[in-house]
C-alpha positions as CSV (number, residue, x, y, z in Angstrom):
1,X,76.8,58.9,156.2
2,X,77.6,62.9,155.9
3,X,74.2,63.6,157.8
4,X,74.9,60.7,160.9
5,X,78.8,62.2,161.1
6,X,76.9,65.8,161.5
7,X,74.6,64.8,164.0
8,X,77.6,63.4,165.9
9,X,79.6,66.3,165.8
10,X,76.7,68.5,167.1
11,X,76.4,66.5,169.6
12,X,79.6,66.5,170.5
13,X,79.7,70.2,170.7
14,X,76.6,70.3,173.0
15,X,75.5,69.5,176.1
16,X,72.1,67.5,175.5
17,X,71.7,66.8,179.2
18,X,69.8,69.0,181.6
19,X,71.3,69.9,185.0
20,X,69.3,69.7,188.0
21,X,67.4,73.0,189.4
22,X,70.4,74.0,191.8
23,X,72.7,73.4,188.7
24,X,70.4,75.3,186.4
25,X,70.5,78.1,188.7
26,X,74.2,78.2,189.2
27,X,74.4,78.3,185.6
28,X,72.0,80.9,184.9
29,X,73.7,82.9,187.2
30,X,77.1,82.3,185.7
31,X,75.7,82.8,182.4
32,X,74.4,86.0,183.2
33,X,77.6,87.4,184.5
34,X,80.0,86.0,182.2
35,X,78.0,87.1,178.9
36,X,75.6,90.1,180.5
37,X,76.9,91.7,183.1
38,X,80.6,92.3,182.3
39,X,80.2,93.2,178.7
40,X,77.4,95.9,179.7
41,X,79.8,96.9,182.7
42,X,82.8,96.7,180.2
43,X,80.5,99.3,177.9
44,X,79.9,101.7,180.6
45,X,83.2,102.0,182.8
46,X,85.9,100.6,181.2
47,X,87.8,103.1,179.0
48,X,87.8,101.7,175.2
49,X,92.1,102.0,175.3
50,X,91.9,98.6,177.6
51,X,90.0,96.9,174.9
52,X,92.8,93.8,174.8
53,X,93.4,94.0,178.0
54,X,89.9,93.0,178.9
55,X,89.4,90.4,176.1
56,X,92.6,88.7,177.6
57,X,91.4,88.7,181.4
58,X,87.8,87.7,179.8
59,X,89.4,84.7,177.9
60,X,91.5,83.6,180.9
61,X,88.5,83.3,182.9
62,X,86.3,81.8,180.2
63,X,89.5,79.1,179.8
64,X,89.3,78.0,183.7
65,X,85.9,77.5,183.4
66,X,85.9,75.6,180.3
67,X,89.0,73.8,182.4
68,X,86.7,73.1,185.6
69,X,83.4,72.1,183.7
70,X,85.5,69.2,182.7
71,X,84.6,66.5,179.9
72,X,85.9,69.0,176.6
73,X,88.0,67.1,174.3
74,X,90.8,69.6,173.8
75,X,91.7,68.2,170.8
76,X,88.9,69.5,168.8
77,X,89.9,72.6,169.2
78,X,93.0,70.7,166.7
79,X,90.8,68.8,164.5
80,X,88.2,69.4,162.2
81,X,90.2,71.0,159.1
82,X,89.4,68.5,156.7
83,X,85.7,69.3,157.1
84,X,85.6,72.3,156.1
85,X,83.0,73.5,153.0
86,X,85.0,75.8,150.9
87,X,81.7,77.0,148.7
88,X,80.1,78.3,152.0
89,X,83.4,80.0,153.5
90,X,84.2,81.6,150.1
91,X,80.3,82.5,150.1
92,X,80.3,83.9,153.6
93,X,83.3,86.2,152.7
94,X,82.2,87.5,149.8
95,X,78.8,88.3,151.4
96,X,81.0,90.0,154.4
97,X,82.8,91.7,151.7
98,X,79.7,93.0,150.0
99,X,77.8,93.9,153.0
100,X,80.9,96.2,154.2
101,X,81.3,98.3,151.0
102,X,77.8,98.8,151.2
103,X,77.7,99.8,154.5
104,X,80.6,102.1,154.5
105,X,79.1,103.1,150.7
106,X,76.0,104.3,152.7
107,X,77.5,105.9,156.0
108,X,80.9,106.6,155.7
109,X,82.1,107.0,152.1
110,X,85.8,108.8,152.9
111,X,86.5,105.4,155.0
112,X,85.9,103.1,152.2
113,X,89.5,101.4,151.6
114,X,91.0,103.8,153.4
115,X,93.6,101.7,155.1
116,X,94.9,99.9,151.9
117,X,95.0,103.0,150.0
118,X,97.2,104.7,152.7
119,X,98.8,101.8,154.8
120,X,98.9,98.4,153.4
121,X,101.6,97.6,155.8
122,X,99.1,98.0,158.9
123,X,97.1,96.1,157.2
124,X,99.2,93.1,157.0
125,X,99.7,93.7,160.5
126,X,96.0,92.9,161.4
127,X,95.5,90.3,159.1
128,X,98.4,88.6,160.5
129,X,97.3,89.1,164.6
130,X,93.8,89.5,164.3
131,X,93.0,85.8,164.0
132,X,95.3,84.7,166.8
133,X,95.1,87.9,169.3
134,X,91.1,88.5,168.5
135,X,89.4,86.2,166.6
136,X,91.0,83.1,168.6
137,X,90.1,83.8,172.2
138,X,86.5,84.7,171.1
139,X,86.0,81.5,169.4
140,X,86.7,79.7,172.0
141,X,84.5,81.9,174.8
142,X,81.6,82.5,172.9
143,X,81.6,79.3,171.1
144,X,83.5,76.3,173.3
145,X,82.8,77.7,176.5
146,X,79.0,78.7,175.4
147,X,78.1,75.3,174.0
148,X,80.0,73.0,176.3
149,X,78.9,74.7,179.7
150,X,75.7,76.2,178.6
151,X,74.2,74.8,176.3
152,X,72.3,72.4,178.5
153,X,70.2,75.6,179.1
154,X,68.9,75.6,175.9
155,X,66.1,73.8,174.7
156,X,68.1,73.1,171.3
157,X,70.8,73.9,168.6
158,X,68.3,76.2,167.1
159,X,67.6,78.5,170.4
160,X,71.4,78.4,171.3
161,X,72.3,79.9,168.3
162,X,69.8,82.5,168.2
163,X,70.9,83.4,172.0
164,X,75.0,82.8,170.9
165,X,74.7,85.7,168.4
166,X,72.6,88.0,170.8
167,X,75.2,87.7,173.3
168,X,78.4,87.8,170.9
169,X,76.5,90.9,169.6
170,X,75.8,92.5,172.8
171,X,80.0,91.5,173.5
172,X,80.7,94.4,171.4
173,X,78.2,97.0,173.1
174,X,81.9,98.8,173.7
175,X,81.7,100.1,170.3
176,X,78.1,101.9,170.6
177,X,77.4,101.5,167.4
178,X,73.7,99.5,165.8
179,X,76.7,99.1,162.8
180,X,78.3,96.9,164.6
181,X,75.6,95.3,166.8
182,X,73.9,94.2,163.2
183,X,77.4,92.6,161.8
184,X,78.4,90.6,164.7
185,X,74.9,89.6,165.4
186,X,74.8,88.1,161.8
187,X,78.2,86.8,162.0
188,X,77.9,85.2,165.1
189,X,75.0,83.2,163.6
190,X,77.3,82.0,160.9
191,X,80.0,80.8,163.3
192,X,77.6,79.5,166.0
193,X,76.6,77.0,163.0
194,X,80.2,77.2,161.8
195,X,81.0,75.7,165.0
196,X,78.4,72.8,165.5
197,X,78.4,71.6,162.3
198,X,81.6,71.6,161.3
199,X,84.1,72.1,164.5
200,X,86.0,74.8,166.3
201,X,88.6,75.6,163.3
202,X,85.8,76.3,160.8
203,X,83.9,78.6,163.4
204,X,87.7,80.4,164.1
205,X,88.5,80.9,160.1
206,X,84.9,82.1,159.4
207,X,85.7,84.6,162.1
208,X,89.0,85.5,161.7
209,X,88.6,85.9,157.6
210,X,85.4,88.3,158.5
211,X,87.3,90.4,160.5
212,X,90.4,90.9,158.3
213,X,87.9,91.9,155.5
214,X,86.0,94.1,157.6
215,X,89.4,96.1,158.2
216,X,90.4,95.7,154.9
217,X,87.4,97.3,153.6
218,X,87.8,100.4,155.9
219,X,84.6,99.2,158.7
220,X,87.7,100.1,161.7
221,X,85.4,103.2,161.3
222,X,83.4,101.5,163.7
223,X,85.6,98.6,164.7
224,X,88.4,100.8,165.8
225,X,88.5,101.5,169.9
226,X,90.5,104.6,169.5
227,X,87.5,105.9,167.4
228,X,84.7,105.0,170.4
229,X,82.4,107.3,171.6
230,X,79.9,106.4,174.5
231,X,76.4,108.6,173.9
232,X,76.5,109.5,177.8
């Protein structure tokens, strides 16, 4: 029974069907702009200070097209808290946890904790908004939007994944960092799976708790837009 009600939810999540050539064309084109072309443009001539600003015109956009490719149950985006595995999300977030004192451990030692040893408060700033002003509308481009409008150009779960966390790493290209390419690379993996297996609220809480620990830890370092610096 657990195995038939997780082959339904994947395939509810994505699109099995194949479009057409003229579709598939159309939708390789707006794939490649949505997910190539403005992040890389967003990387090279957008000053790192409009950081929000572009994740909320990006998410708008993403939105009406979720809206116009029609058929999405918008109350998934609701459901799906009752399936969540609280061994692999306590798992996940102690890996994340790990993996960024190591990190900073390794490249950046005077940032290690540096927020809660100087600012707690800020911190309880992010970890209150960064699930709803970051983690949210990312969810629900790189994973709704992806799977339900693209993932018909996939030959599977498996390759849409792998292609999900190229593309949700190459998102943050802003930050010019292989730091961060490597983190969101592997943690858009997790919620790619997050998300088929076990809904959109799983993918948004694996997300949002990986980036409040990131911060927590000190990895704003690299995180930060205020601290960008393009190598050109």
């Amino acid at each position: 029974m657990v195995e038939q009600t997780s082959g339904a939810l994947r395939r509810e999540r994505f699109v099995w069907a194949g479009p057409g050539q003229h579709g598939r064309t159309r939708l390789i084109a707006e794939f490649v702009t949505l997910f190539v072309v403005i992040p890389v443009a967003i990387a090279i001539f957008m000053p790192p200070s409009y950081l929000f600003e572009s994740l909320a015109l990006f998410s708008l956009a993403g939105l009406g097209l979720l809206w116009y490719t029609g058929g999405f149950n918008w109350r998934a985006l609701l459901l799906g808290w009752g399936r969540f595995d609280w061994r692999i999300f306590f798992a996940f977030s102690a890996i994340t946890f790990a993996a960024s004192v190591v990190t900073l451990y390794l490249t950046a030692p005077d940032a290690l904790f540096r927020f809660l040893r100087g600012n707690t408060r800020f911190i309880l700033v992010i970890w209150l908004f960064y699930p709803l002003l970051s983690a949210l509308p990312q969810e629900l481009i790189f994973r709704v939007l992806f799977f339900h409008r693209f993932g018909r150009l996939f030959s599977g779960p498996g390759q849409a994944v792998l292609i999900n966390a190229a593309i949700f790493s190459l998102a943050h290209l802003m930050y010019w960092s292989w730091i961060v390419a490597l983190f969101t690379f592997a943690g858009g993996l997790a919620f790619a799976v997050g998300y088929l297996r076990r809904g959109f609220p799983y993918a948004w809480a694996l997300h949002a708790i990986a980036g409040n620990i990131l911060f927590a830890v000190g990895m704003g370092e690299y995180f930060y837009s205020g601290a960008v610096t393009r190598p050109f």
